[in-house]
N, C-alpha and C positions, 0 to 999 in steps of 0.2 A: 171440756178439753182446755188446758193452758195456752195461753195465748204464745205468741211469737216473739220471742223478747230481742233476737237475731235474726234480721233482713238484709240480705246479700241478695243483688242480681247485676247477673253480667260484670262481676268485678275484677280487672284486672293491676296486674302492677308489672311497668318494666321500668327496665336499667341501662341505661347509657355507659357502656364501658368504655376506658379509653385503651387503645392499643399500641404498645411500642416495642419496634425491633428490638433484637437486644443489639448489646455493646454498647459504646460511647457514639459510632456515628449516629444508630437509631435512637439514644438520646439526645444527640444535636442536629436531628432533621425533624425531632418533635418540636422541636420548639416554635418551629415557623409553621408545621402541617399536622395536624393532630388526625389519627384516625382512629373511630368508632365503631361500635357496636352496641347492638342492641339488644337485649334479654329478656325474655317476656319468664316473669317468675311466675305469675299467676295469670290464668286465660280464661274469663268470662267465666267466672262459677260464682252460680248461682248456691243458694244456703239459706234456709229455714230454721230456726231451732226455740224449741219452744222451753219456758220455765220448767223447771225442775228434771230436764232430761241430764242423761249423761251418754255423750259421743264423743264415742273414738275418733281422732284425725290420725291416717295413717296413710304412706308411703315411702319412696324409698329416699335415699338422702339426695337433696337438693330439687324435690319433688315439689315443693311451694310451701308447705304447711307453715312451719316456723314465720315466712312473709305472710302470709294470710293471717296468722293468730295476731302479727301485729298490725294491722291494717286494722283488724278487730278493736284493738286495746289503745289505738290512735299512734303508737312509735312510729309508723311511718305511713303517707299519705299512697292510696290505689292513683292508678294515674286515671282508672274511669270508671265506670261503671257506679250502681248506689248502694250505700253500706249505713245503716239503721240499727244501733247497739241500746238499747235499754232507751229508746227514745232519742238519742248523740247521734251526731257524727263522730265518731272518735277522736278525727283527726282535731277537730275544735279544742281539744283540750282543755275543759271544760273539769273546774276542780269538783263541781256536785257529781260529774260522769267520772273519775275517777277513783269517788269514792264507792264506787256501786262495784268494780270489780277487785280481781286481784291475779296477778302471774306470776307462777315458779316455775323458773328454768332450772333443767339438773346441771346445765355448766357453766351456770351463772349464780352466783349468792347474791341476796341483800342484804348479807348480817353483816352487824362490823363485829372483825374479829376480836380486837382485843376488847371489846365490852361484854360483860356477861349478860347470860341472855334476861334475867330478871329486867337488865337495864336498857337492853336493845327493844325488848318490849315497849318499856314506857319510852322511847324515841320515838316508834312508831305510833304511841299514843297520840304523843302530842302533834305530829306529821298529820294522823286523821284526824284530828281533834275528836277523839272517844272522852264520852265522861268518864269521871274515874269510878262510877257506880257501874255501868254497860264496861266497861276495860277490865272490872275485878271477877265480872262475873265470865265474860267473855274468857279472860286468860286461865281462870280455873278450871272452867267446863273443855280447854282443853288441853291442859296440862291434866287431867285427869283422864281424860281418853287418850292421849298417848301413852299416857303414862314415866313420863317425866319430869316427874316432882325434884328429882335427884339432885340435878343436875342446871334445876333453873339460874344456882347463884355461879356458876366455873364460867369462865371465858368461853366463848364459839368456840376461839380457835383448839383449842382443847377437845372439843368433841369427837368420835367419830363420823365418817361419813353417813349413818343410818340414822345416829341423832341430828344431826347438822341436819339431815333433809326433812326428820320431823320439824326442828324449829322452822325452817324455812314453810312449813307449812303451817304452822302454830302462828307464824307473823305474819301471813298472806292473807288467813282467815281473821284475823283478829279484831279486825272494824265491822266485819257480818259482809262479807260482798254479797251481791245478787249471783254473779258471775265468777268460774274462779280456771283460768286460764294454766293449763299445765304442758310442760315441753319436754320428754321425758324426764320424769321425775324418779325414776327407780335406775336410771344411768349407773352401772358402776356399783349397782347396791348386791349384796347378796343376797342368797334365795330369801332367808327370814326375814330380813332388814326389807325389800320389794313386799311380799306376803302383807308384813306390818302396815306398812303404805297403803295397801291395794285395801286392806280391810277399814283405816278409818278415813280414807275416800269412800268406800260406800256406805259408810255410817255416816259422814256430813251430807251427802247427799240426800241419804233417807229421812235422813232425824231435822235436819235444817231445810232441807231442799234448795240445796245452792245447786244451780244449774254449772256443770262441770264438762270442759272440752277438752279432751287428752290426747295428746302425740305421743307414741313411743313404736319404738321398734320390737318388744316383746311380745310375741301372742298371749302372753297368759296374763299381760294388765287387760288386753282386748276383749277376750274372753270373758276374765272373770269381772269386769267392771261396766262393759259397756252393751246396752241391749241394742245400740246403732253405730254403725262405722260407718264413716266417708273416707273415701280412699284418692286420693290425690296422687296425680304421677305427669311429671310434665308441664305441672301447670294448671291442668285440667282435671274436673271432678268426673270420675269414672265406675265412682259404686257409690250409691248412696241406699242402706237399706239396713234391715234386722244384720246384725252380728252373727246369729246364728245360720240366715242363709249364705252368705257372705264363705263362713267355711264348709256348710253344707255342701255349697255349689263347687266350688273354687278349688278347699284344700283337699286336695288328692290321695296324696300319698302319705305316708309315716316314715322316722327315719328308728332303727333298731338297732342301737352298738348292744353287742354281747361280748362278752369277754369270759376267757374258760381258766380252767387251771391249769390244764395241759393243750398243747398244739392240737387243734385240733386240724385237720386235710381234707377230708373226706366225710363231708355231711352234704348228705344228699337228701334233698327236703321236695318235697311233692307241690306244697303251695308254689303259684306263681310268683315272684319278683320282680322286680324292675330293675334291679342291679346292686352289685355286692363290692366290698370292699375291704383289705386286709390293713386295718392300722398299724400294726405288729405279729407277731404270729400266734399271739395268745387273744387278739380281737378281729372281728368282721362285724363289720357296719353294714344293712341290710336295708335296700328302700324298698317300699312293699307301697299297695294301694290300702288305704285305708278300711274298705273290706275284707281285704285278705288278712291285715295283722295279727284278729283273733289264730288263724288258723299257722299262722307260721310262729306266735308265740307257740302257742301248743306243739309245734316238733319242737323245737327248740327245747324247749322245758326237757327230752327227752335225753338230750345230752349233759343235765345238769351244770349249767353254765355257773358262775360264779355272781357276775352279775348283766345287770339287762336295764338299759338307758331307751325308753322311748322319746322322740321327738317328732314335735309338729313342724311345719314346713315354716321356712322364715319367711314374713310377711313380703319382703319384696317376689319371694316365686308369687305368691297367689297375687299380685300387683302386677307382675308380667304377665298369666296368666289370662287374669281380666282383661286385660292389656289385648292382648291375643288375640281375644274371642271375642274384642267389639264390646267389652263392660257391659254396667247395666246403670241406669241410675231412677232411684222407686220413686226419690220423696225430692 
């Protein structure tokens, strides 16, 4: 078994906010009397994670994740607890512990725009000091699995969104991290441009074995990338297990928009539901439980609908859910 390259216990992080009335007076009575608050972003979670895994971090926004990845990666110091990264303290900042990882944020770039990306590479070269034998080899092997040979001499800024996020991933692996920190990274992408992503994430992970920890809000990077999720809400770690029990237990229900050619009134369908809805009068959106969908796809088909949009539950229900019912956490 691989060992633990990620030791987390009991870590948390708060915030000293400062508070002020509004108007002019509650800006001239701060000046003599300042009042506080405090914000606990993350609360005693604990976190294992061994080489070569790849987990999911998810919850809903302002759930801690994002502070916790950087607690991880040293950007900002926990205020207690102990945190163990590749050997580091993170926060040490320590240039041999920086070179072991790497982070891409989806609303944050490291490219410079007007350099093209041929040239924003070799910046980055020289930043990690890669030989230029390991940086030729490095930047071919994957500029050939992205498949962006095209495009390596045009400016960033020029790119699209779906290229831009390969380079930013093409420059984050490019020194060989151990570790490779992601915050959604399919933000804003579309289905194919996400798909593209999600597939040579798990070709680096398989083929290199870079241990990979992923935030996003989509169930289908969750799914299709990760065999473990920890689920974050609050502050506090609330699931920690298989991906696949996770929605096993949790997602419930399914969401069904159908949409017809003509009005449709009057369908009366024998499966059970949970509750219906009319977008327009040419569509009704259907929640069903997840056992029942085979069977209410099947009448439905019967009316020959036009088309038929399945959806999984967004990750924050199965996050209240957990929530709900008292979590669970395995590992």
């Amino acid at each position: 078994m691989s060992e633990n390259i990620i030791k987390i216990e009991d870590l948390t992080k708060k915030y000293r906010r400062f508070k002020k009335k509004e108007g002019i007076k509650g800006s001239i009575a701060s000046l003599w009397k300042r009042e506080y608050e405090e914000k606990t972003a993350v609360n005693q979670v604990s976190l294992s994670v061994r080489q070569g895994e790849f987990i999911g971090l998810v919850g809903p926004n302002g759930a801690g994740k994002t502070t916790l990845i950087k607690m991880m990666t040293g950007i900002i110091a926990p205020s207690s607890g102990r945190i163990d990264v590749l050997g580091y303290y993170p926060n040490d900042l320590k240039n041999s512990f920086k070179k072991k990882y790497a982070i891409v944020m989806g609303q944050k770039s490291q490219l410079f725009f007007e350099l093209t990306v041929n040239d924003t590479l070799r910046l980055f070269k020289e930043i990690y000091e890669i030989p230029e034998e390991k940086f030729l080899e490095s930047r071919d092997y994957f500029v050939q699995l992205f498949g962006v040979a095209d495009i390596m001499d045009v400016q960033v800024r020029t790119l699209s969104l779906g290229e831009r996020m390969k380079m930013e991933l093409l420059t984050a692996l490019l020194h060989n991290p151990e570790i490779l920190f992601l915050d959604e990274p399919t933000i804003g992408l579309d289905a194919v441009a996400a798909k593209q992503i999600r597939k040579f994430l798990k070709e680096i992970n398989r083929q290199r074995g870079t241990t990979i920890i992923l935030t996003s809000h989509y169930m289908e990077d969750i799914k299709a990338l990760c065999e473990r999720t920890v689920v974050i809400n609050h502050g506090m770690k609330i699931f920690d297990g298989r991906t696949s029990e996770l929605f096993e237990k949790y997602q419930k229900n399914k969401r069904i928009s159908v949409t017809f050619h003509n009005i449709e009134d009057n369908i009366n369908l024998q499966t059970e539901i949970t509750g219906v809805s009319n977008e327009n009068p040419y569509k009704k959106v259907y929640e069903v439980a997840r056992e029942n969908s085979k069977a209410l796809l099947a009448e439905i088909m019967e009316f020959n609908p036009d088309d038929i949009i399945i959806e999984e539950e967004e990750i924050g229900v199965i996050v209240e859910r957990i929530y709900q019912e008292g979590g669970i956490c395995n590992a």
